[in-house]
C-alpha positions as CSV (number, residue, x, y, z in Angstrom):
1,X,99.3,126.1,-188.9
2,X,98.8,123.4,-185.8
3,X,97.0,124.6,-182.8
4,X,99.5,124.2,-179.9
5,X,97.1,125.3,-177.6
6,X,94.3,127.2,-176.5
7,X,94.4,128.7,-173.7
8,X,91.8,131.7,-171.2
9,X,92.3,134.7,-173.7
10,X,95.4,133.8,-176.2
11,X,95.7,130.6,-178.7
12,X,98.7,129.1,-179.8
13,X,100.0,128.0,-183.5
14,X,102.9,126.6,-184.9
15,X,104.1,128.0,-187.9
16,X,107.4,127.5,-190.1
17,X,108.8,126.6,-186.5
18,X,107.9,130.1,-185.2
19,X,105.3,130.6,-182.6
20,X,101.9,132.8,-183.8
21,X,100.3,134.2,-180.3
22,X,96.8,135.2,-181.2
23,X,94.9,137.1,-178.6
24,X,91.1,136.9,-178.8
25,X,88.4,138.5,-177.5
26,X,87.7,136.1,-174.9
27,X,87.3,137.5,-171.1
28,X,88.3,135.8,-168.1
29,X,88.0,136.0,-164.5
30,X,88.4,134.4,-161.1
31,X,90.6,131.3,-163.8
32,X,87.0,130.7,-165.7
33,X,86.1,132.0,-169.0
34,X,83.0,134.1,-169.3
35,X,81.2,133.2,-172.6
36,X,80.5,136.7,-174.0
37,X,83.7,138.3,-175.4
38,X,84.5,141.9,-175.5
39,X,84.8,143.4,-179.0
40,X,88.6,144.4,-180.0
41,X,90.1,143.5,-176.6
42,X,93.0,140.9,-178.2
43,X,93.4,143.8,-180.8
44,X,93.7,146.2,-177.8
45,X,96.0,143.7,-175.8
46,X,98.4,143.2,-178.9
47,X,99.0,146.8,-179.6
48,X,99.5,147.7,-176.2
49,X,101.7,144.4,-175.2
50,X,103.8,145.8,-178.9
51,X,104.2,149.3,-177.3
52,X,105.3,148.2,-174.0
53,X,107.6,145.5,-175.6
54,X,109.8,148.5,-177.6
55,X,110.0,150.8,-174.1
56,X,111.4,147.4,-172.1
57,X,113.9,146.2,-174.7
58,X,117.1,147.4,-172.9
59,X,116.0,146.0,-170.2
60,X,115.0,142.8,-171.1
61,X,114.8,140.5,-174.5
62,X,111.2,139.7,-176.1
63,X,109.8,136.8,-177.6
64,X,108.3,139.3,-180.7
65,X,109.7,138.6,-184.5
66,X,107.1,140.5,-186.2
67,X,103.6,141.9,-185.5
68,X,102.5,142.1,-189.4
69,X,103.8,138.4,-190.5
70,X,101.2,136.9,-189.3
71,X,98.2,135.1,-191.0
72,X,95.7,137.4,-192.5
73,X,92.6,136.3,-190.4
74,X,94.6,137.5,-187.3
75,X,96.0,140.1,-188.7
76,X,96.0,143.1,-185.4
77,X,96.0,140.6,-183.0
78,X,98.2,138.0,-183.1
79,X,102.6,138.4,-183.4
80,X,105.0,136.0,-184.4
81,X,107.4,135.0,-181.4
82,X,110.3,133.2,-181.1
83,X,110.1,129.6,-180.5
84,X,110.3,129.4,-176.0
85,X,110.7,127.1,-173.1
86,X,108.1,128.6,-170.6
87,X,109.3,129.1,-166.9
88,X,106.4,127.8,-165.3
89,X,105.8,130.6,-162.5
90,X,103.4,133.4,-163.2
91,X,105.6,136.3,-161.9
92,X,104.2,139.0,-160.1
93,X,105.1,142.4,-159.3
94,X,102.8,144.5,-156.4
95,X,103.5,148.3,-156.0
96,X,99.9,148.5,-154.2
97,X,97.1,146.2,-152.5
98,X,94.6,144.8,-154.3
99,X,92.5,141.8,-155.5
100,X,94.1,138.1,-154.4
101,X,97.4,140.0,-152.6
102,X,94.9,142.0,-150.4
103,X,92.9,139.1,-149.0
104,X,96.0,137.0,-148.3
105,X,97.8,139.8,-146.6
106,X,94.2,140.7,-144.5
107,X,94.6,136.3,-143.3
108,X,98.6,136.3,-143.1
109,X,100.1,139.9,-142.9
110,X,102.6,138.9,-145.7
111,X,102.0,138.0,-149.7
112,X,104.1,135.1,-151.2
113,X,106.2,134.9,-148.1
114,X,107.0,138.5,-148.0
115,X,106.3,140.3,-145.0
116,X,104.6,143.8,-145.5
117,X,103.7,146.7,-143.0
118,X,100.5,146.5,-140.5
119,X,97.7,148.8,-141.1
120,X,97.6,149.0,-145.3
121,X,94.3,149.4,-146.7
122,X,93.2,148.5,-149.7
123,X,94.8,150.1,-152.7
124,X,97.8,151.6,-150.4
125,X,100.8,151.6,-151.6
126,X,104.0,149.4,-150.4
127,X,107.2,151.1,-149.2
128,X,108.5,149.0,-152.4
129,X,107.3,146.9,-155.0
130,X,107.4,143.4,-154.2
131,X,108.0,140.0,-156.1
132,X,104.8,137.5,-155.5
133,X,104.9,134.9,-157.8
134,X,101.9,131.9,-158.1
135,X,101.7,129.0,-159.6
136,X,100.8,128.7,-163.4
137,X,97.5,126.6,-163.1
138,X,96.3,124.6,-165.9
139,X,92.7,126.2,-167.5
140,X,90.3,125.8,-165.1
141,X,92.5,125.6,-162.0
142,X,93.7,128.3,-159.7
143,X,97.3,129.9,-159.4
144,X,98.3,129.5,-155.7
145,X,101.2,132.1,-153.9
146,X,104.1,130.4,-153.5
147,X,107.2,131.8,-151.9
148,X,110.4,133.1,-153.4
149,X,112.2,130.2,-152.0
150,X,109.8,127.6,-153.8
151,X,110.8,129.4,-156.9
152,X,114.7,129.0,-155.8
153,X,113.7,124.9,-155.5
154,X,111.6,124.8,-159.1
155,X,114.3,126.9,-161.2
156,X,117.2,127.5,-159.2
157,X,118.8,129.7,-157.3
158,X,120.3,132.0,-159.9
159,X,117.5,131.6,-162.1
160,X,114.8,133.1,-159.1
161,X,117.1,136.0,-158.9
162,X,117.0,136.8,-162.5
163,X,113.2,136.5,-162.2
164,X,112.7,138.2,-159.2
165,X,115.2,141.3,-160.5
166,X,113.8,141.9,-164.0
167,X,110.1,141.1,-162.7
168,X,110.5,144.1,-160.0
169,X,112.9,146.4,-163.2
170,X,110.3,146.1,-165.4
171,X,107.3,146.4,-163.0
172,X,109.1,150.1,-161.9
173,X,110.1,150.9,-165.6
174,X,106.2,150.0,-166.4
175,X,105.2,152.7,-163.4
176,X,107.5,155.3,-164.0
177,X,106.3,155.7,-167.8
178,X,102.4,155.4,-167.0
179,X,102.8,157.5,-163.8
180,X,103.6,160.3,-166.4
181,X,100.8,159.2,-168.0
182,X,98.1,159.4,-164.9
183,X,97.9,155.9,-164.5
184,X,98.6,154.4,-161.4
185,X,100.1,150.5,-162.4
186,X,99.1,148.7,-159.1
187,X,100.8,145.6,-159.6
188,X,101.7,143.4,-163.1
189,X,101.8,139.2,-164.3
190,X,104.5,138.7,-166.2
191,X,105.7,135.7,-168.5
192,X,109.1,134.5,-169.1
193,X,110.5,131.7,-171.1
194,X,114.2,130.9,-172.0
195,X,116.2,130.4,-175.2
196,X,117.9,127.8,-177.0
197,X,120.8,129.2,-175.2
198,X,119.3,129.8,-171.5
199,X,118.6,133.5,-172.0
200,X,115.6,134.7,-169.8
201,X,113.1,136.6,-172.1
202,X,109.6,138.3,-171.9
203,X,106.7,136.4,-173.5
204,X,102.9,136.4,-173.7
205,X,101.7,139.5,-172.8
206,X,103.3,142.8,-171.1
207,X,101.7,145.5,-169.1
208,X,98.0,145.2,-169.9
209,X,94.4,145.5,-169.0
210,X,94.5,141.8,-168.6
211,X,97.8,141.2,-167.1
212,X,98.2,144.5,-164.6
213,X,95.5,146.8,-162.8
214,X,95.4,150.6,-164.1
215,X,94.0,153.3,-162.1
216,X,93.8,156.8,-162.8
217,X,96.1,158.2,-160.1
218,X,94.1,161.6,-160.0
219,X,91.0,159.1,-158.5
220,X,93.6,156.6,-156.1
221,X,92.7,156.7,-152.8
222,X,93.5,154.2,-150.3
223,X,90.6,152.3,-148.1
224,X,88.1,151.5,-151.0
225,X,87.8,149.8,-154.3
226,X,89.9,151.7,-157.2
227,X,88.2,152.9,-160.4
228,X,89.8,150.9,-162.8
229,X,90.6,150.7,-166.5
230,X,91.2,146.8,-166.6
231,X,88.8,143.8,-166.2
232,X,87.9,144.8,-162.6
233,X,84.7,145.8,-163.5
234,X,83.5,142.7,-164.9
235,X,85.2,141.0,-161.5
236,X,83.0,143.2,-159.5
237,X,79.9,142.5,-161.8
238,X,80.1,138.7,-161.8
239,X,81.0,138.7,-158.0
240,X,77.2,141.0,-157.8
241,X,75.7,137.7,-159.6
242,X,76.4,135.4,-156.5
243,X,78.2,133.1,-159.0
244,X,80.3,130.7,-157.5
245,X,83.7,131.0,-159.6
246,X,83.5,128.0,-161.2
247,X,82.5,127.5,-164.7
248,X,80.0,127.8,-166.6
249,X,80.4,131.6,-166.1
250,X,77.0,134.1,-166.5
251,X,76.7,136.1,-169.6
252,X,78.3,139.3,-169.5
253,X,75.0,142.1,-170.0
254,X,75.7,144.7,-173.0
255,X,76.5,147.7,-170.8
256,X,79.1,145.5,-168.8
257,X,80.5,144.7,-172.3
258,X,80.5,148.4,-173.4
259,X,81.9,149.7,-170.5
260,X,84.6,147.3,-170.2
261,X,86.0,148.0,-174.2
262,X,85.9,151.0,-173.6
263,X,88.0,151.2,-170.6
264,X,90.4,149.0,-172.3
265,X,90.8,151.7,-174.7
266,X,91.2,154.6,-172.6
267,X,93.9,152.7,-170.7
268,X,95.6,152.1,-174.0
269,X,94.9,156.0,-175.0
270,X,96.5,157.2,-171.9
271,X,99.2,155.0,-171.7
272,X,100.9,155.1,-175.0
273,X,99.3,158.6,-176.1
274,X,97.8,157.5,-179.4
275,X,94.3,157.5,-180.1
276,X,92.6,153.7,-180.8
């Protein structure tokens, strides 16, 4: 296989002309990566990106050929995907305030150019889910909002629509299902790249610990920091540190590390109702 490239959590081969997406245990936050990884966490992220990939596919196609033809040493954490040319915008879907959408709408009042109601706190939820894409930063750069309309310049005007609509379908597919589950989605990254014949379809990951923010809806409440069953805890930790976001990144202590895998897993648990 040739290393395509290696990127915050997921490494890229080639393979008999087929991609081979193998997701690591590497960490990352704040676009650095932490040096300590957390044990099974690209095994977690493949079976749950596999699960969520079966409940979207009538909505939209996936980039997943098999999960089990894949080289032995990756075996549980990497799939075989089709062979994509990569929309470069990281799509974004927010049903509720949070992290980077929070601190831009307490400067501006809006996120990505959308306007959203006065007063929200953090973790309320908005009167609809809304698209707020960013830029897809080279590693060790930051994604930046940009507006719908820069998205309309970069890809097109039919093409943003076709973003923005399956972004915002699968983002409220996504919530529907875990909302059964007790698990409050609060907003989503998706990937998207396009066919040999110009057909949109879902990549990299889908609806994960890395890629989306869980909370157990039976603990939401509005006006504080959310207990969460995603990375947010090692956020909050390394924020504690006084690091300044840039790399190199502090060592992640063992409890951090424990507590983290093992709200991975009870994200995966609740969402897809099988035991890890």
């Amino acid at each position: 296989m040739k290393l395509l490239h290696s990127g915050k959590v997921r490494d890229v081969y080639e393979d008999r002309g087929d991609i081979i997406l193998v997701a690591s245990d590497r960490v990352s936050v704040y676009d650095a990566i932490l040096p300590t990884p957390i044990p099974d966490k690209g095994k977690i992220l493949t079976r749950l990106s596999l699960w969520w990939f079966e409940q979207l596919a009538d909505i939209v196609p996936n980039h997943v050929i098999s999960a089990t033809d894949v080289p032995e040493e990756f075996a549980g954490r990497a799939v075989r995907c089709r062979r994509l040319d990569m929309v470069q915008v990281e799509c974004i879907a927010r049903g509720y305030l949070a992290g980077l959408g929070l601190q831009e709408y307490r400067a501006r009042g809006s996120v990505s150019g959308v306007a959203l109601p006065p007063g929200l706190l953090e973790g309320s939820k908005l009167p609809e889910p809304v698209f707020t894409p960013t830029t897809k930063a080279q590693l060790g750069a930051h994604d930046e909002f940009i507006t719908f309309d820069d998205v309309v310049v970069q890809e097109g005007a039919e093409a943003a629509e076709e973003l923005r609509r399956l972004t915002l379908e699968i983002y409220r597919r996504g919530a529907e299902l875990a909302a059964a589950r007790g698990v409050v989605i609060a907003d989503t990254k998706l990937e998207f790249g396009r066919a040999a014949d110009g057909t949109l379809v879902l990549a990299d990951e889908v609806l994960t610990s890395d890629s989306s923010r869980f909370w157990p809806a039976d603990r939401w409440e509005p006006g504080r920091p959310q207990y969460a069953f995603d990375k947010q805890l090692v956020r909050d930790w390394a924020t504690g540190t006084g690091w300044d976001k840039k790399e190199p990144a502090p060592e992640l202590p063992g409890e951090i590390v424990e507590l983290t895998r093992a709200r991975y897993i009870e994200a995966y648990e609740r969402i897809t109702g099988t035991s890890w």
